[in-house]
C-alpha positions as CSV (number, residue, x, y, z in Angstrom):
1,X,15.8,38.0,-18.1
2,X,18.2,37.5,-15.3
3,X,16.4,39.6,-13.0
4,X,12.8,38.3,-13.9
5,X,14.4,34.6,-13.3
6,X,15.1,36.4,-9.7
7,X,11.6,37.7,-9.3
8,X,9.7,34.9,-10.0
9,X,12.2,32.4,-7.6
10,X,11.5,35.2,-5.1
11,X,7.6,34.3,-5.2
12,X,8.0,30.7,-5.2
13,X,6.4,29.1,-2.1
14,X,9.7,27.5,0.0
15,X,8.8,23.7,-0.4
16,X,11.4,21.2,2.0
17,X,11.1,18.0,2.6
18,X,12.8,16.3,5.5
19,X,13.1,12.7,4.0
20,X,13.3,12.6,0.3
21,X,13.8,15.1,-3.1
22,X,12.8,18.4,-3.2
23,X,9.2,18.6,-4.7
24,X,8.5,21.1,-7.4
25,X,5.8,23.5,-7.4
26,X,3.3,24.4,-10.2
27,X,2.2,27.7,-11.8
28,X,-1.4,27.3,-13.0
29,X,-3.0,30.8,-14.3
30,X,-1.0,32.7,-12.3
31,X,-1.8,30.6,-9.1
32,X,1.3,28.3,-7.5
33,X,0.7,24.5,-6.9
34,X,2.2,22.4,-4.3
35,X,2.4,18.7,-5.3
36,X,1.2,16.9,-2.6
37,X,1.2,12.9,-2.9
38,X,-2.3,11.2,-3.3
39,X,-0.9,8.2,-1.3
40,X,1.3,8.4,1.5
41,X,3.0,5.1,0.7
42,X,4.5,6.8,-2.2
43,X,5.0,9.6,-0.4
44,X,7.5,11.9,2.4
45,X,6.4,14.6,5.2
46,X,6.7,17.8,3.0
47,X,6.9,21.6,4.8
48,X,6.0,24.0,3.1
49,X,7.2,27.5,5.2
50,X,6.3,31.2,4.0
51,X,9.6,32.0,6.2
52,X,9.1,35.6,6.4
53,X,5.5,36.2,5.4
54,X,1.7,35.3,4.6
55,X,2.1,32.9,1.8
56,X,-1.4,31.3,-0.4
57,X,-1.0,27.9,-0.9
58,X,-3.5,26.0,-3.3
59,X,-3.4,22.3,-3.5
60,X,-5.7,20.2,-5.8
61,X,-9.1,19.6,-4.3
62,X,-8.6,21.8,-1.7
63,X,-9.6,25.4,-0.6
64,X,-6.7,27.9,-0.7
65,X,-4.8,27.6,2.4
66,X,-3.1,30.7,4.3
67,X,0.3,30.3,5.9
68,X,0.8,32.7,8.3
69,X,4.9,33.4,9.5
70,X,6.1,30.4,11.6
71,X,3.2,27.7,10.4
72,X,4.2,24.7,7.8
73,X,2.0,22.5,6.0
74,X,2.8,18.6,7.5
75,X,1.7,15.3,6.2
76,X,2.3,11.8,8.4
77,X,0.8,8.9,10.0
78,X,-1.1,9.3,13.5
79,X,0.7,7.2,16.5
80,X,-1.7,7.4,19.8
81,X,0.1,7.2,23.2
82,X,-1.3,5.6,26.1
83,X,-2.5,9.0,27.5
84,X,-5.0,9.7,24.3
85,X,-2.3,12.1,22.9
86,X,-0.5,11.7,19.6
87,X,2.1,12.0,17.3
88,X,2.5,12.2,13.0
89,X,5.1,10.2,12.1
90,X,7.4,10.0,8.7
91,X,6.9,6.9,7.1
92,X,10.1,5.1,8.9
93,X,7.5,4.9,11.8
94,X,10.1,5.5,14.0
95,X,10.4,8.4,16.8
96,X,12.5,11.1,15.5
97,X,12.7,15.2,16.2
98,X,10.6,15.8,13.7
99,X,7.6,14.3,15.0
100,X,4.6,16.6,15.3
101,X,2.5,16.8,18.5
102,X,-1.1,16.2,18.4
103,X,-3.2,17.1,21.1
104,X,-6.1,14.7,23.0
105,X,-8.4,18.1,22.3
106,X,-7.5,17.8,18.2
107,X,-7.7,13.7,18.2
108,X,-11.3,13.6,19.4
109,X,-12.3,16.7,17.5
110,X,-11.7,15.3,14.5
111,X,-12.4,11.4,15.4
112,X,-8.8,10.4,14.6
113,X,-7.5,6.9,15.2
114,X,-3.7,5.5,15.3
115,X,-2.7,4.7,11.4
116,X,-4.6,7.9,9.9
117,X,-2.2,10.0,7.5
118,X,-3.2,13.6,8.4
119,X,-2.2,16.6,6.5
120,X,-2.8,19.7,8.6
121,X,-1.1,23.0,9.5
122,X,1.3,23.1,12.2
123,X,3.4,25.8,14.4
124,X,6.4,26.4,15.1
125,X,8.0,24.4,18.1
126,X,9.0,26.3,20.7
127,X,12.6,25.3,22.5
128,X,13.4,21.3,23.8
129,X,9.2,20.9,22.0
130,X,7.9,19.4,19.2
131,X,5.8,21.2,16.8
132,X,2.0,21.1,17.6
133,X,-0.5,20.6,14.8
134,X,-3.2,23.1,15.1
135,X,-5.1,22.4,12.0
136,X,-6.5,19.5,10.1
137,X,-7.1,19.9,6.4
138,X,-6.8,16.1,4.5
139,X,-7.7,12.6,6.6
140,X,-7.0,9.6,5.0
141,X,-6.3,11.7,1.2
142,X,-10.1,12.9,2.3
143,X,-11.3,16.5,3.0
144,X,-12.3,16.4,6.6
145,X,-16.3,16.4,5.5
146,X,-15.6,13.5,3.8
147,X,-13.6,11.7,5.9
148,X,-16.1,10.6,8.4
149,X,-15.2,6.6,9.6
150,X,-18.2,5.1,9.1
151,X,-17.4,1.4,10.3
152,X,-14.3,0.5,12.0
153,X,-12.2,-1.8,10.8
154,X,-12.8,-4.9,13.1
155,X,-17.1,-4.6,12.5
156,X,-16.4,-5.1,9.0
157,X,-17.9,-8.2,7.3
158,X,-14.9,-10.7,6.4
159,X,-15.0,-13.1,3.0
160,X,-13.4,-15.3,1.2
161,X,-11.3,-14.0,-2.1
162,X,-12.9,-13.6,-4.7
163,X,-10.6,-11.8,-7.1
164,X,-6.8,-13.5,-8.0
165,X,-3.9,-10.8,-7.7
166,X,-1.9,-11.4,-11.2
167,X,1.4,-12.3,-9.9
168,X,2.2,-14.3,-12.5
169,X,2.7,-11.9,-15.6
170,X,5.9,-12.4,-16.4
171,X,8.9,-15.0,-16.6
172,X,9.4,-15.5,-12.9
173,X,8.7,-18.9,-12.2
174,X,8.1,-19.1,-8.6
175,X,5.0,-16.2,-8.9
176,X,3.7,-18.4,-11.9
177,X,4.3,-21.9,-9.8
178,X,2.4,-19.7,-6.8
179,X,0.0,-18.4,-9.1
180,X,-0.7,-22.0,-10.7
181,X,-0.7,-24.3,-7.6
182,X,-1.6,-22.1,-4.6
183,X,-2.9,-18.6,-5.7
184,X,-3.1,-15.5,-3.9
185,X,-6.6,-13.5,-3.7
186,X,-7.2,-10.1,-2.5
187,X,-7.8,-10.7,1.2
188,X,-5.7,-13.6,1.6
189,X,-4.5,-14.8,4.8
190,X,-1.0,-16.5,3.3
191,X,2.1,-18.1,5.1
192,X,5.0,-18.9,3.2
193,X,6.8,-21.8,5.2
194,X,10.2,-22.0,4.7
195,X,13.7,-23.6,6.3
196,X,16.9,-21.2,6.3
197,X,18.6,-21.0,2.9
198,X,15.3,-22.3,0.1
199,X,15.1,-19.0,-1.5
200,X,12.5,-17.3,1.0
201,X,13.8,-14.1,0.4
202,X,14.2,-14.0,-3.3
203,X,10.8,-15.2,-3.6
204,X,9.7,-12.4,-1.3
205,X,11.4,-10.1,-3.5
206,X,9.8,-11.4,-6.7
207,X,6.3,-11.5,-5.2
208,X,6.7,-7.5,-4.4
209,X,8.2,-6.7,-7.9
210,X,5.2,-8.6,-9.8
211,X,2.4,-7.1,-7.2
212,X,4.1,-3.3,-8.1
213,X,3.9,-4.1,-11.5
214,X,0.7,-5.9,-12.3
215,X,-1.7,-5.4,-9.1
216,X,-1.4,-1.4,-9.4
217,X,-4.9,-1.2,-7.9
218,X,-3.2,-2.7,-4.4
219,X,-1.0,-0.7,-2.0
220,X,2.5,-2.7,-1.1
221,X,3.8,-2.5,2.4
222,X,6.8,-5.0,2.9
223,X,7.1,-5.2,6.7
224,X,10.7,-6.3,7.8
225,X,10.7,-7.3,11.3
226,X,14.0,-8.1,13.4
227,X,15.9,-8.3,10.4
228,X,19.3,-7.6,9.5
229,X,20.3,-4.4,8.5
230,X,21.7,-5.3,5.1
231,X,18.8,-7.3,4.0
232,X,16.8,-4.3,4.5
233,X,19.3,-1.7,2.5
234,X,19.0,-4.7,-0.2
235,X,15.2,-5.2,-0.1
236,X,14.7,-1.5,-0.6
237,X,16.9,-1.4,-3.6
238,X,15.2,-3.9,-5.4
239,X,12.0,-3.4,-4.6
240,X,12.0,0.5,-4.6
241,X,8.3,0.6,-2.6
242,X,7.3,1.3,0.9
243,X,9.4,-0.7,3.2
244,X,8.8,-0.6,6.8
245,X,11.3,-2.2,8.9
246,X,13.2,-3.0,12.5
247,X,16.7,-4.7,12.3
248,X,17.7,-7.1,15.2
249,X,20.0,-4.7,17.1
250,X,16.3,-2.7,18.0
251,X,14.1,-3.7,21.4
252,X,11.3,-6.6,21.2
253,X,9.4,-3.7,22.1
254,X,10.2,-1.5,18.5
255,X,9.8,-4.6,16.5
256,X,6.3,-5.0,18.4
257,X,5.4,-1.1,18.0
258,X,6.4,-0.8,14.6
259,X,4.5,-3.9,13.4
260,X,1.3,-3.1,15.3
261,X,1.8,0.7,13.9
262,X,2.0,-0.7,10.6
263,X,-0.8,-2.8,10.5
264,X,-3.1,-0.2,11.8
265,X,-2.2,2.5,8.6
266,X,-2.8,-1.0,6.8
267,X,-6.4,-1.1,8.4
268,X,-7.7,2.1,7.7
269,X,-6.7,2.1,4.1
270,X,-8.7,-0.6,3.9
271,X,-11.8,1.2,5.7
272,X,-11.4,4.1,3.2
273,X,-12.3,1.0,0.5
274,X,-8.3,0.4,-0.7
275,X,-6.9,-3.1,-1.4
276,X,-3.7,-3.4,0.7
277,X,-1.3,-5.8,0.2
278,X,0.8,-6.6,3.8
279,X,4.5,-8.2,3.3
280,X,5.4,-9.6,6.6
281,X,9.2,-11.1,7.1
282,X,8.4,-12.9,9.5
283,X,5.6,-13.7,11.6
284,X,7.7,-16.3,13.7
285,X,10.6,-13.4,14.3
286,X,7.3,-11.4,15.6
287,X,6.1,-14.0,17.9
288,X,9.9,-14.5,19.3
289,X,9.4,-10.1,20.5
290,X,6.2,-10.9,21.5
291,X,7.5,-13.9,23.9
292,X,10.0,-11.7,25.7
293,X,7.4,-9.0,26.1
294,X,4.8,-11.0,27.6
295,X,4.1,-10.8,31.1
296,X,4.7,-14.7,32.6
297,X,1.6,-16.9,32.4
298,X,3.7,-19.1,34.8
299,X,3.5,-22.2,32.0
300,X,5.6,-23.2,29.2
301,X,5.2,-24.6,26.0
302,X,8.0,-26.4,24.6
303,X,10.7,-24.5,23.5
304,X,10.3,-21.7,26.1
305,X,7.1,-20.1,24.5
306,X,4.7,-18.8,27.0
307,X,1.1,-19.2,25.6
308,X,0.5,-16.0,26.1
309,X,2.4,-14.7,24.0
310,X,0.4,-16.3,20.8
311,X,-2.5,-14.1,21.5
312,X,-1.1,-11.0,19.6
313,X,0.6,-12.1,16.7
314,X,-2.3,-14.3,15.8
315,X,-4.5,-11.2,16.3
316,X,-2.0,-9.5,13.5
317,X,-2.4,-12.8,11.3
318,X,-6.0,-12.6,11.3
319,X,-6.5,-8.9,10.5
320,X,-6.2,-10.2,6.8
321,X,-9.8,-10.4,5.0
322,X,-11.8,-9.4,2.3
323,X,-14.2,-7.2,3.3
324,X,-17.7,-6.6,1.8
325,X,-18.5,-3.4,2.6
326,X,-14.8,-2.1,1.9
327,X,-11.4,-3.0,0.8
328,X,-9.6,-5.7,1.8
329,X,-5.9,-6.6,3.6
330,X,-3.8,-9.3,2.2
331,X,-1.1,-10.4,4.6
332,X,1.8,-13.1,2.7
333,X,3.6,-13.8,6.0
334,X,6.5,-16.1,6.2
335,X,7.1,-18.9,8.8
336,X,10.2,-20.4,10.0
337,X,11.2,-23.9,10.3
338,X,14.0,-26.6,10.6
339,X,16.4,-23.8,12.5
340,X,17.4,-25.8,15.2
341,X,14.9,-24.0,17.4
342,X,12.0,-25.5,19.0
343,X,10.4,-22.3,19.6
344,X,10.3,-21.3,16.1
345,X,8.6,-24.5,15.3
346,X,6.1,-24.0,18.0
347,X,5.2,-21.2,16.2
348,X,4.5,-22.8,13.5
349,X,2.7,-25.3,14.7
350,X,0.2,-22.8,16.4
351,X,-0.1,-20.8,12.6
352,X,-0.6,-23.9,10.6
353,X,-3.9,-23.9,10.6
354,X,-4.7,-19.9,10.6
355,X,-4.1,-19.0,7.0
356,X,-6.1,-19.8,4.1
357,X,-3.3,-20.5,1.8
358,X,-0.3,-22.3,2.6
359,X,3.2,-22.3,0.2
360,X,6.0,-24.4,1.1
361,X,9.7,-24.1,0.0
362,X,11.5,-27.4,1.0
363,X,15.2,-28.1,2.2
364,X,15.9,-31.4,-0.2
365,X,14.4,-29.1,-3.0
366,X,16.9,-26.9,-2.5
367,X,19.9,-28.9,-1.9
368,X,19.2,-30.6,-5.1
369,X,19.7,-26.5,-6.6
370,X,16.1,-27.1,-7.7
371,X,14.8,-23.2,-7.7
372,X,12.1,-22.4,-6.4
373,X,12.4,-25.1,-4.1
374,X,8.5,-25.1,-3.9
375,X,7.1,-28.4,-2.3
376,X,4.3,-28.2,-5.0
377,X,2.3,-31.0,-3.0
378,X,1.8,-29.8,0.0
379,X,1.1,-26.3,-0.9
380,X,-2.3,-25.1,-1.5
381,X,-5.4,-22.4,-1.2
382,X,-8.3,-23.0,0.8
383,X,-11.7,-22.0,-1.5
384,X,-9.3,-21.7,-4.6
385,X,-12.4,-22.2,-6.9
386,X,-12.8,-18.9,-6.1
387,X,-10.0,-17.8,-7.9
388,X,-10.3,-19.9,-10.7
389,X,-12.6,-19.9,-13.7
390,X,-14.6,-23.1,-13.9
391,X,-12.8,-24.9,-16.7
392,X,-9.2,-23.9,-15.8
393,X,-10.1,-25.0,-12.3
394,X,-10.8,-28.7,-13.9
395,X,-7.2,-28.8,-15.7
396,X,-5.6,-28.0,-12.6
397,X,-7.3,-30.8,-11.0
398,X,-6.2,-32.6,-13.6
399,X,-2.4,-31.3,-13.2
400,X,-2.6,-31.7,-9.4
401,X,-3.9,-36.0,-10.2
402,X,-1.1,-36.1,-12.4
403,X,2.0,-35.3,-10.0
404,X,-0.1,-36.8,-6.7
405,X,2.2,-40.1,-7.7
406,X,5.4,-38.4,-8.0
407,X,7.8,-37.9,-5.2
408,X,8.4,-33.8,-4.1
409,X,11.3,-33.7,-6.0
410,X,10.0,-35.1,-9.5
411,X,6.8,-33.5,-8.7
412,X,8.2,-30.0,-8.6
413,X,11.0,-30.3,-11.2
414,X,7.7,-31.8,-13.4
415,X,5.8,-28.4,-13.0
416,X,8.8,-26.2,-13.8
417,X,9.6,-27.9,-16.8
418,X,6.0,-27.8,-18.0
419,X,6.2,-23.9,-17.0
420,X,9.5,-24.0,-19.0
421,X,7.7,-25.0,-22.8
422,X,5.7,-22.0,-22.0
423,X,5.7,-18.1,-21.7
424,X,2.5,-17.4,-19.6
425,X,0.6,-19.7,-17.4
426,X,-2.7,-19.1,-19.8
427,X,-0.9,-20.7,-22.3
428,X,0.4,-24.0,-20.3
429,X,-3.6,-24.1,-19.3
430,X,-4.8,-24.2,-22.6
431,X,-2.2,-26.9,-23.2
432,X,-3.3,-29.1,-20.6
């Protein structure tokens, strides 16, 4: 038995991947199956290596592929340089060793763009190069006959939301307070405006759990930009999805890059018809990189923002949509406020009136240990009949009428305790 055991492990296919567990192969009626991740999110660059000879590789919904000595199967996202060559990243999105060249001959060939996940063959790198890929056999999870693009992103046909993403299943009361008062639509264009300390990043937290949980149709990305390092190590552990991310001790430039980067894999997910869900902490630490990148206007804005700089980040605000010939991209940013910096409330100022749905968490709120310190008056979604059915729309109305009197305080600490005499927010409707 010993020895068959020895066989067999002989004719396994060597399967290594650089960035997370070992995946396990498959025998299927005789033949030998690499698991290869439908979604890259979920997903890690895999090699598979025949090492010392021709090896048959068969993947589901593919031809059989030949390995020939010194080739690997790769998997990673597309980054485009300046000079029309490229790169396939891991999904850090960072620069690393491992990074596989792609040539200006192979981009164009195959009508690649920056943010495609490619899984193709690649060589072996010769010494002080990178590996080169020299075949493409998946775009975008697509066979290459099926992958062709056939409208870009930005010609696509933007609407309002139409469908409500469930946050609120479950006994997390700020997603059921958000999901009551100001709710979130596939394609939503959302800021979440918040001063230091109100529970931004809890709420963050919770939002990504629920949309994991109950929105399984959308892909997460939760997009951490000059952040600190801890918060990221902690944001990962609890939310255990994709999380993108650049701490504080990184250039303007890598917070920029990685952003953009991320936003673009956002973009053609949506072109291939997904629903993508964009978690962005935060759009004012984005505009800060952006401000010290910018070449000099030669003007000012108070707090030391060049206009300028407001060009691009609003450019990344406004990529969220719902689409009609596709999928759509759902961006919840958060926005800044009451830090003692005028710049970051500059940058506010200038977003205030870009989203489509606005939640804010408020500073008395939370020194009153109120949680969620929601500010349940002044938050709110454009076109929210949208969202709505007709008659829970009217009770709403009816709740919003009720609390319109109330101060912030008594109007908030009203909804939660309504919220409290209730399990689900279906049940509080019928109530009302």
């Amino acid at each position: 038995m010993k020895e068959d055991n020895d066989n067999n492990n002989e004719n396994r296919v060597t399967t290594e991947t650089l960035f997370s567990d070992i995946k396990e192969t498959e025998i299927r009626n005789g033949k030998e199956y690499i698991q290869i991740e439908d979604s890259y999110v979920d997903g890690d660059r895999v090699y598979i290596n025949p090492k010392t000879s021709k090896k048959i590789v068969y993947i589901d919904g593919l031809s059989p592929i030949m390995l020939e000595v010194g080739t690997a199967i790769v998997k990673g996202y597309l980054d485009i340089m300046q000079d029309n060559y490229g790169f396939l990243r891991d999904k850090t999105l960072r620069n690393t060793k491992n990074d596989v060249y792609v040539s200006q001959t192979m981009i164009k060939l195959f009508g690649l763009a920056i943010g495609d996940s490619v899984l193709g063959i690649t060589r072996e790198a010769e010494e002080g190069k990178y590996p080169a890929l020299i075949y493409v056999v998946h775009i975008n999870d697509k066979t290459v006959s099926k992958a062709f693009r056939s409208k870009k992103f930005d010609s696509l046909i933007p609407m309002y939301p139409l469908e409500k993403l469930e946050i609120d299943k479950g006994n997390t009361l700020s997603n059921r307070i958000i999901s009551l008062i100001s709710p979130i639509g596939k394609g939503q264009r959302a800021l979440i405006v918040s001063p230091p300390k109100a529970g931004k990043t809890t709420m963050l937290k919770e939002i990504a759990i629920s949309l994991k949980e109950n929105c399984k149709s959308a892909e997460l990305m939760v997009l951490l930009i000059d952040e600190r390092p801890e918060e990221v190590t902690d944001i990962e552990d609890t939310i255990g999805g994709y999380v993108i991310s650049s701490t504080f001790d990184q250039k303007p430039e890598d917070h920029i890059h990685i952003a953009e980067f991320a936003l673009e894999i956002a973009k053609r997910k949506v072109e291939n018809g997904k629903d993508v869900v964009v978690l962005l902490d935060s759009i004012t630490r984005l505009a800060r990189a952006y401000n010290l990148t910018v070449p000099s206007s030669g003007k000012l804005l108070s707090g030391g923002f060049d206009p300028n700089a407001l060009y691009r980040p609003k450019k990344f605000f406004g990529a969220a949509r719902n689409t009609k010939e596709a999928g759509s991209l759902t961006i919840i940013a958060t926005a800044l406020v009451d830090t003692g910096s005028r710049l970051d409330d500059v940058v506010y100022e200038e977003f205030k009136g870009t989203g489509n749905m606005e939640l804010h968490l408020d500073r008395n709120i939370a020194e009153m240990r109120i949680f969620p310190a929601i500010n349940v008056k002044k938050s709110s979604t454009r076109k929210d009949e949208l969202l709505y059915g007709a008659e829970e729309k009217k009770k709403i109305d009816k709740l919003r009428t009720k609390i319109s009197g109330l101060t912030d305080v008594e109007a908030t600490k009203t909804i939660i305790s309504l919220l409290k005499k209730t399990k689900t927010n279906d049940e509080l409707i019928e109530k009302l």
